[in-house]
Each structure stands twice: as C-alpha cells, then as structure tokens.
N, C-alpha and C positions, 0 to 999 in steps of 0.2 A: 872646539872639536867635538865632534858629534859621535859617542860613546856605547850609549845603550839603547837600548829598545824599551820601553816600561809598557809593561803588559798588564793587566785589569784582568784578573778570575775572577767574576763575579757568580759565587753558586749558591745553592738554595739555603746553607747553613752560614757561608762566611764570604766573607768578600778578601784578594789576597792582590796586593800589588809584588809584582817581581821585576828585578833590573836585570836585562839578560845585553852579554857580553855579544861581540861579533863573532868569539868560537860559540856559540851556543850555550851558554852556561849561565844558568840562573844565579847570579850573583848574589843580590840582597835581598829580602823579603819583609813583609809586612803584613799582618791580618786581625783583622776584626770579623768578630759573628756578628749574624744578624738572627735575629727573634722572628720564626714564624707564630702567628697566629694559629687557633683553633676553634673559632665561634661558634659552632659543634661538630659533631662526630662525623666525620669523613670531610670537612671543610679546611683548608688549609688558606691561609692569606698571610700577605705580608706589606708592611708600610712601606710603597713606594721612598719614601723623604730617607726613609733609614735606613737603603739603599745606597742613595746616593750620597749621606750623610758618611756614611761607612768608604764610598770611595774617597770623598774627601779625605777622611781619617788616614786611610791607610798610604795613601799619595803622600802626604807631609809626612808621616812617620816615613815611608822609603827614606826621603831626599835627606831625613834626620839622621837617619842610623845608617846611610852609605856615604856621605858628605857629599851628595852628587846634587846637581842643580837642573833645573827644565832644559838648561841653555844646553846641556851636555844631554840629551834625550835627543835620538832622529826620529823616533815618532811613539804614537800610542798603538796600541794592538787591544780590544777587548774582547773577551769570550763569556759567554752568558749563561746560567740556567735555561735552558730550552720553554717556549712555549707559555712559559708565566708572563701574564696580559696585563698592560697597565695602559687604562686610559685617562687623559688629561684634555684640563683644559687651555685650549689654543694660546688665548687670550693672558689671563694669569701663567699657565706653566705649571697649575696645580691638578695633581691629580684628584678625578673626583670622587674616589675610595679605594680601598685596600685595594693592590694587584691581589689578581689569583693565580695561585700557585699550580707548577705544573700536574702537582700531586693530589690536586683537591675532587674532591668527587661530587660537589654540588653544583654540578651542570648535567649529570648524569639525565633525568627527567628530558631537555632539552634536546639531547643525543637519544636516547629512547624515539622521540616523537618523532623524530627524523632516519633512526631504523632501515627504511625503507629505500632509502636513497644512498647506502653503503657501497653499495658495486659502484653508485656514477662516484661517486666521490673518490674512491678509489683510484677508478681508472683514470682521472685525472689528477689524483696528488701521490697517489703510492700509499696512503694513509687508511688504515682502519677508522670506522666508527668510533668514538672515543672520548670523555671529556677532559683525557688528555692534553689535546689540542686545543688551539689556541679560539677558533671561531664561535665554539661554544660557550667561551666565557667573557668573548665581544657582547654576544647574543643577551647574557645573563646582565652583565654589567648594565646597556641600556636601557634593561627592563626594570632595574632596579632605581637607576636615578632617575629624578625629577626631569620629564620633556628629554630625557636623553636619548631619545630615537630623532625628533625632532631638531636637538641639536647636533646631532652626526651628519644629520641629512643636510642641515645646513653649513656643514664644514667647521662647525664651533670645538666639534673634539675631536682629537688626534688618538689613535690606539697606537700600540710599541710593547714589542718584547723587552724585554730589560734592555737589554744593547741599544735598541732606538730609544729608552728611555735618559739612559745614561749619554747618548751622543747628544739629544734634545738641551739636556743640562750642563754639559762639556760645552759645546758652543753657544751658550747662552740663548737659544732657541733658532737657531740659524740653519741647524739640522736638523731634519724631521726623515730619517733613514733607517734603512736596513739593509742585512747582507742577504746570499739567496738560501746559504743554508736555513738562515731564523726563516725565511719567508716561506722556506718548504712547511717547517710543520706549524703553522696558521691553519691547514686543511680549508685556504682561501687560494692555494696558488699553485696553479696550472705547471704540474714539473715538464712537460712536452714543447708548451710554449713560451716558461720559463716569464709567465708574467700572470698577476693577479686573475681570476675569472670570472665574470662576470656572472654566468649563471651557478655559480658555487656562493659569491656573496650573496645572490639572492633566494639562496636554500634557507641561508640564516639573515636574511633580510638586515646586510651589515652595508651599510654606504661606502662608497669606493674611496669616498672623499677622506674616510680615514686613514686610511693605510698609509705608510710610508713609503718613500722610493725604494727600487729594491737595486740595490750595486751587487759588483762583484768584490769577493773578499777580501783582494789588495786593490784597495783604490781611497782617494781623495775625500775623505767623511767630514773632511771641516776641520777650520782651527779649533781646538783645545782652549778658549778666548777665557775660560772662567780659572785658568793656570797661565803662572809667567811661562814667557820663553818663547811663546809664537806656534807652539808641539800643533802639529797635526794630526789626527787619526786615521791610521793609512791601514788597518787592518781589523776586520772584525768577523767571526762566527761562531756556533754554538757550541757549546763545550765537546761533544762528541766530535764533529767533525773537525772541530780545532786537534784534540788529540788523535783522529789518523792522521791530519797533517804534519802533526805537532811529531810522530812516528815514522814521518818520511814514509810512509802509504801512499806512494804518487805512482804506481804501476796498476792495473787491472790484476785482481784476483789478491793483493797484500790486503791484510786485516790482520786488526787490533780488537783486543777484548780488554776493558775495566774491569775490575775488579773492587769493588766497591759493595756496598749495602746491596744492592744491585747487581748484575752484571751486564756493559752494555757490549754487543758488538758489531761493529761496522764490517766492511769487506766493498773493496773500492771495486765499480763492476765495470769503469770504464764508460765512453761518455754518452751508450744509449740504456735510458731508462727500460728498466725490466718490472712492469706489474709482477706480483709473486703470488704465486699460488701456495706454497708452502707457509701461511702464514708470517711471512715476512713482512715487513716497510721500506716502501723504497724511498729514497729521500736523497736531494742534493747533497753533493760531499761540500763542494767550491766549484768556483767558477772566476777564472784566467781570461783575461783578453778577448771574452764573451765565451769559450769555449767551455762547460760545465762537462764534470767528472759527477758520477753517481752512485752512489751505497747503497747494498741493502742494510737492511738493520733489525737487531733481535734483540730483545731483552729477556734477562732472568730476574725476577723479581726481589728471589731469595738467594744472594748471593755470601756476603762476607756477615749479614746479619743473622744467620744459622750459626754464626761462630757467636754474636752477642746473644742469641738465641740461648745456647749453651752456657754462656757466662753467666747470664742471670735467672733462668730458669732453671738450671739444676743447680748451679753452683758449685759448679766442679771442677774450676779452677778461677781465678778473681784478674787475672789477665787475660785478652783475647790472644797475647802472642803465644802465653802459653798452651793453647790448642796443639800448635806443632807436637811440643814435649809430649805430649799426653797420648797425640795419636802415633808417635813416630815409638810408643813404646808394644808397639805389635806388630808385630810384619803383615799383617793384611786385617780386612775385618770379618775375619771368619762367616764368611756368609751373609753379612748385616747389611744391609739396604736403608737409607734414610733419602727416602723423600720431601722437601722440606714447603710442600706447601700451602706454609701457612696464608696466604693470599691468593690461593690459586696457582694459576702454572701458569707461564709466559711462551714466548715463542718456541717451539712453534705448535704448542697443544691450546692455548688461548683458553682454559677450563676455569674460568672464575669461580666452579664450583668444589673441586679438586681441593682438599685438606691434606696436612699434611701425615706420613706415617712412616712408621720401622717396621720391617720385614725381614725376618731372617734370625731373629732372636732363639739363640739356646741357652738352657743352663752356662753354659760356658761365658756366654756372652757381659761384656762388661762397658765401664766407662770409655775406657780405650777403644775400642770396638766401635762402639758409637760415634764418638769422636771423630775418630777416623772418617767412618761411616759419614760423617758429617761432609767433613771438609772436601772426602769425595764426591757428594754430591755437586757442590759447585763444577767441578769438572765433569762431570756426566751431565750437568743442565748447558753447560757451554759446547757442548760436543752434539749435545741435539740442536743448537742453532748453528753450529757450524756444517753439521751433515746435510739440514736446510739451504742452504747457500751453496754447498757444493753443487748440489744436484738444480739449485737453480739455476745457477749461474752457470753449471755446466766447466767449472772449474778445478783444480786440486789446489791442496794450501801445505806447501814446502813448507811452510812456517808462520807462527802467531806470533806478535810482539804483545806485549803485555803490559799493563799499569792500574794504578790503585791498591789501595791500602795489604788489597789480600795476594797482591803478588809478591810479597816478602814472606811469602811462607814458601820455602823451600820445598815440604812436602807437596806442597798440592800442586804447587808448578810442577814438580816430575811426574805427579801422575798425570798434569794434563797433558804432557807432554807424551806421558808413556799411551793415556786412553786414544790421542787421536795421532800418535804414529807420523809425530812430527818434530818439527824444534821450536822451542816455546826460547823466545827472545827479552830479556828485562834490558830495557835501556839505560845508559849510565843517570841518564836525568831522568826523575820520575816529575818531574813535573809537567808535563807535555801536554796536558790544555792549555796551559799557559805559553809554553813554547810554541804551540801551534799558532795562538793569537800573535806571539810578536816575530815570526816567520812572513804570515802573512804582511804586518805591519813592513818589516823590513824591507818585502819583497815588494813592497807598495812604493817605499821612498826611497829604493835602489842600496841601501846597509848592507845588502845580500842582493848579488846580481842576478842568480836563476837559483832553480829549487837543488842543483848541483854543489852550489856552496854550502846551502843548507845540511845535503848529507852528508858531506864532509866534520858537520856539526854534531852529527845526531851519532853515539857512540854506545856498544851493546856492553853493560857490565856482567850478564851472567845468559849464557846457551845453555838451556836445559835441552838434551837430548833425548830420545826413546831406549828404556833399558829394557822395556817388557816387549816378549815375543808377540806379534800379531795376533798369533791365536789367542793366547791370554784376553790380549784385550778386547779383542770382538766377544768373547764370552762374558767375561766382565758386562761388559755395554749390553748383552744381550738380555742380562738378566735385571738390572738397571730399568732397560726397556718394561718388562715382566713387572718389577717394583711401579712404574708409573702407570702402566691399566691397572693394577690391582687396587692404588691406589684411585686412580678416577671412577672405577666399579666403586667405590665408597662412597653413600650419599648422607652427612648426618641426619639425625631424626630432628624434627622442631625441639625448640626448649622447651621444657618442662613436660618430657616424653620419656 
C-alpha cells in the first residue's frame, strides 16, 4: 500500500528528506549539510557529488528512523536551491567542476559586458541583469574548462540546476530534465513562449544542445532506478515557488513571504505574465496540464540576519530567539529607525551602493530600542515589496501567509500584520517547500486528486491580525520611507580616507 510522498529539499546549506502523510503532514525527517566552498571573496561553489552524496545519506536515514520502505512511497517530489549551475559530462555522469552557487558573484565581469542587453532580456524572461542567474555561470563554466565550448557545442556536456542534476543521478542517466519554474530563472527561457530562446542563448553563446527538457511540475520525471521499489518522480520545483504552492497560493493576488536570512516573496499574478516596472521579477510559479500560473517576485536581502547581525556584533543577547524578549521590553522604539543595509537594498530600491544605518537615536535610546528597531525593519522591507506588487499588479492582499525561521517571532508577525493592515497567516506546517515538492509529486501520481484535497491538507496554526490604527501605520511607514533616502543620500568615503 502506497503510504507517503518522500520529498528531497535540497538547499544551499543542507539537504532534508521528509515522509509526508496523505493529510499533509510531514511525518519523519532527515538531514545533512552540505559545505559550501569559498575559493575567494564574493565566489561561492559547491561539490556537485556532495550533493548528491547528501541525498543518498538522508533517503536511508528516512527509511531508518520511520521503518517505512520505497515499496510504501507513491512517489518523489524534489525542490531545489534556485539557479545554482552544474555541468557534467554526458558520457561519465561526472561533473566537470565545482557547481556555482546561486550566491556567488564571480560572473559579475560576464553580466557587466552584457549591460547593455538588459531591457531584451528582460522583456523576455521577467529577469534582471544579474549573476544571479543561472546563464552567466553556463558562460563562466565553459570558459574555464579544457574545449568546453567545443564540447557543448557538440553535445558532450549537459548543464542542470540541482533538480536536473539530482533527477540525472536518481535515474541513472535516463533523465536529463527540468521543471519550468527552475527553467524560468536560467535568464535562457523565453516566460511568453514558455520554451528555451534562441536568441538569449546566443547573448551568452551557450548551445541548446545543453539544456534539458523543460516539463510541467506534476508530471512523469523517470524512475527513481538508483532506489528499490520502482518510485517515480512525479514532482519537481524550486524552492520558492514550491512554497507558494506548498501554501496553497493557487488563486491570483494570494502571496507568501519567507522569512529567512533573506526575505523572499512571491504573489501569484495569475496566468499572463506582467514585465514589471517597479523593480520586480517576474518568473513562472507552475505549470498544470500546459496551463502556467506566474509570480512576481521581490527579495530582502537583510532579513532574519539583522537578528544574527545583533547577536554577534554587539552581543547583546547570545540567542536569536531572544530578540523577541529584548524588544518586546518597549512598547515602541521611540523614534529609532534601522536600516539594515548591509549589502545594499533589494526590491524594490535595487541600491548596491546603499549601507546600512540608525536614525533617530536619543539620549534615551537603548538596546531595546534598537532591537526592536531591528526586527522592525524586516517588516518595513517586506512592505515595500509588497506595496510593489500591489500597484503592479493592480491588486489588494486580504492577507500574507508566512514561513521561515523568522516567523516564530510573534513580535514581528504582529507588526507586519499591523504595518500593512492585513492578516498575516502561520501555517500549522512550517515546512512547505517541502510540502510544496510532494503536493506536486502527489498530484502527478493521483495521492491527491486536485489542489482541493490539497487545501483541505494545508491548516493555519496562528492569524495575526491588525491591532494598529491605519493612521499609525501609514506614518510609521512614512517615516521608514524618510530613514531609506537618508540612508541612500549616504555615499562612504574610499578606505583609507
């Protein structure tokens, strides 16, 4: 009898197998990290083998510590790190060096040279300029290996985001695939026409012959042949849009925000693509029975790491959960503004030059203050991507559901409820990239017959509502506002000035 779903999160720090029930319930789990590399400053890479080394690992530990076997699995669902590029060879199965990671910034030079070509590329993938994405570190990779332009061109290497790398090795080379979420942000694939484009791969003079097929996210990805039990993989996308699905985000205008190091947030726009002008991304959600659903999408840079920011630059308290305590011992922060960027500013101000700073400092002001001040911030950077979206999309948002590390702070969820004058939703299961990948799996091998069973699965443990009066928070927000030009007026001086 066919039992579970086994889902594969594969992210940029750990790899995590989960057994999830037919109510939806993430049953057992399992995980392993994995070691990114740093071969210098701003380079980030990771060893393909130890990836997939890691999924092995965590798949036997499942089957160990639930007593469950393949034969009781209806299928695999995996979700992936976005964007991080591994290319291998055809032949062997071996990759021909380090994947690069979403995060890494030595392709930067690559995407520079290319500048110029930002509108077209845009207007055909929804993507900014960026090294980012996945095409500039195709570009990077063939330039680096021995004839590896000429081996592309003759079909000898295959490129794959994690997911086409891990389905390559799941069926024993049988599947060379992807979904159309992963194929959105390649900045190779055409979101209009919903297939790779030719005059895009020849911006970065990447052969077609590489790429994998692109399916839809429940659908037939190959036996599982390198595992007993005959498992198919009937479900795959990348971790974001796995968690708006994974959030039951199936209507036009519902969005989800992580809460993470980061903050990412999607907002389903329904199934025609919208270029954005507001500094957004627009990018495939999923794609049903050929019909595709589409998100914008905004990032905060500096999200839940302002709280580790805190923790270990001042030291002023030696847990991150402790932030709550600290700020919840003020009723507001008396005037204090923290802006936190240290990496610049993200959607939708795009200021890679923008530093971070506090504003509002008096005598009076203290740790608590700040703190607060802190935690606020994350909710005032998630409220200028959502005010983005609104006015893009020309939509209102009744409500946010929410996930990641930093939505167990009780405080900051009620301010971001109270800053943008809505209900902030925490799901009973916080695991929802995950649940997203074995949703679609399900809904691939028929576990779950429409996305209506699904919501019957998907259950909210805590409704934060709006306590603060409208005016309040518009003024709040207003001055917020005021804190982020003052800050982008701020240019530092060179070192040693």
């Amino acid at each position: 009898m066919k039992k579970y779903i086994l889902a594969i999160d594969q992210g940029t720090t750990s790899t995590r197998a989960i057994l999830i029930s037919k109510k939806g319930e993430a049953l057992f789990k399992a995980q392993r990290p994995v070691d990114c590399l740093f071969p210098k400053p701003g380079w980030v890479e990771v060893d393909p083998d130890r990836i997939w080394i890691s999924v092995i690992d965590v798949i036997n530990e499942l089957m160990v510590v639930s007593g469950a076997s393949m034969e009781e699995v209806a299928a695999i669902g995996i979700t992936n790190q976005r964007e991080t590029t591994v290319v291998w060879d055809r032949k062997t199965g071996k990759s021909v060096c380090n994947a690069i990671v979403w995060q890494s910034k030595q392709t930067q030079e690559l995407c520079d040279a290319r500048m110029h070509k930002m509108d077209y590329i845009q207007s055909k993938t929804g993507l900014r300029m960026n090294p980012y994405f996945s095409a500039s570190k195709i570009r990077y990779i063939l330039d680096q290996v021995p004839d590896g332009q000429k081996k592309a061109e003759k079909g000898q290497l295959a490129f794959g985001t994690i997911d086409s790398w891990l389905i390559y090795k799941m069926t024993k080379g049988a599947s060379h695939c992807t979904d159309v979420s992963n194929a959105s942000r390649t900045m190779l694939f055409n979101i209009f026409t919903m297939k790779y484009d030719e005059s895009l791969c020849k911006i970065w003079d990447i052969p077609m012959k590489m790429l994998p097929k692109v399916m839809d996210n429940s659908a037939d990805y190959g036996e599982a042949s390198f595992f007993p039990g005959g498992v198919h993989i009937y479900g795959v996308a990348g971790d974001q849009q796995a968690a708006l699905f994974g959030q039951c985000c199936f209507r036009k205008g519902d969005s989800k925000n992580t809460y993470g190091t980061g903050c990412f947030m999607l907002m389903n726009i329904g199934d025609k693509p919208v270029i954005s002008s507001q500094g957004l991304l627009t990018t495939v959600a999923w794609r049903e029975n050929g019909v595709t659903t589409y998100a914008f999408e905004g990032s905060v840079f500096v999200g839940g790491a302002i709280v580790q920011w805190l923790r270990d630059q001042t030291r002023w308290f030696e847990d991150s959960v402790d932030s709550e305590y600290y700020a919840s011992k003020v009723k507001d922060t008396a005037g204090v503004y923290f802006v936190p960027a240290f990496v610049g500013l993200g959607t939708p101000w795009w200021d890679d030059e923008c530093r971070g700073a506090i504003f509002g400092l008096t005598r009076g002001s203290d740790r608590h203050h700040i703190t607060r001040a802190a935690l606020e911030s994350v909710a005032y950077q998630s409220k200028d991507v959502i005010e983005s979206m609104k006015k893009e999309a020309g939509l209102s948002l009744p409500s946010l559901k929410v996930d990641g590390g930093a939505s167990a702070n009780g405080l900051l969820m009620q301010f971001q409820a109270d800053i943008l004058q809505c209900k902030v939703q925490l799901p009973s299961c916080l695991e929802t990239t995950a649940l997203g990948a074995g949703f679609f799996a399900g809904l691939g091998c028929g576990f779950w017959k429409s996305k209506k069973d699904i919501e019957e699965c998907h259950g909210i443990a805590v409704t934060y509502r709006p306590k603060m009066a409208k005016k309040e928070a518009d003024e709040l927000y207003e001055g917020w506002i005021c804190a982020v030009e003052a800050a982008r007026c701020f240019k530092p001086k060179p070192k040693g000035r």
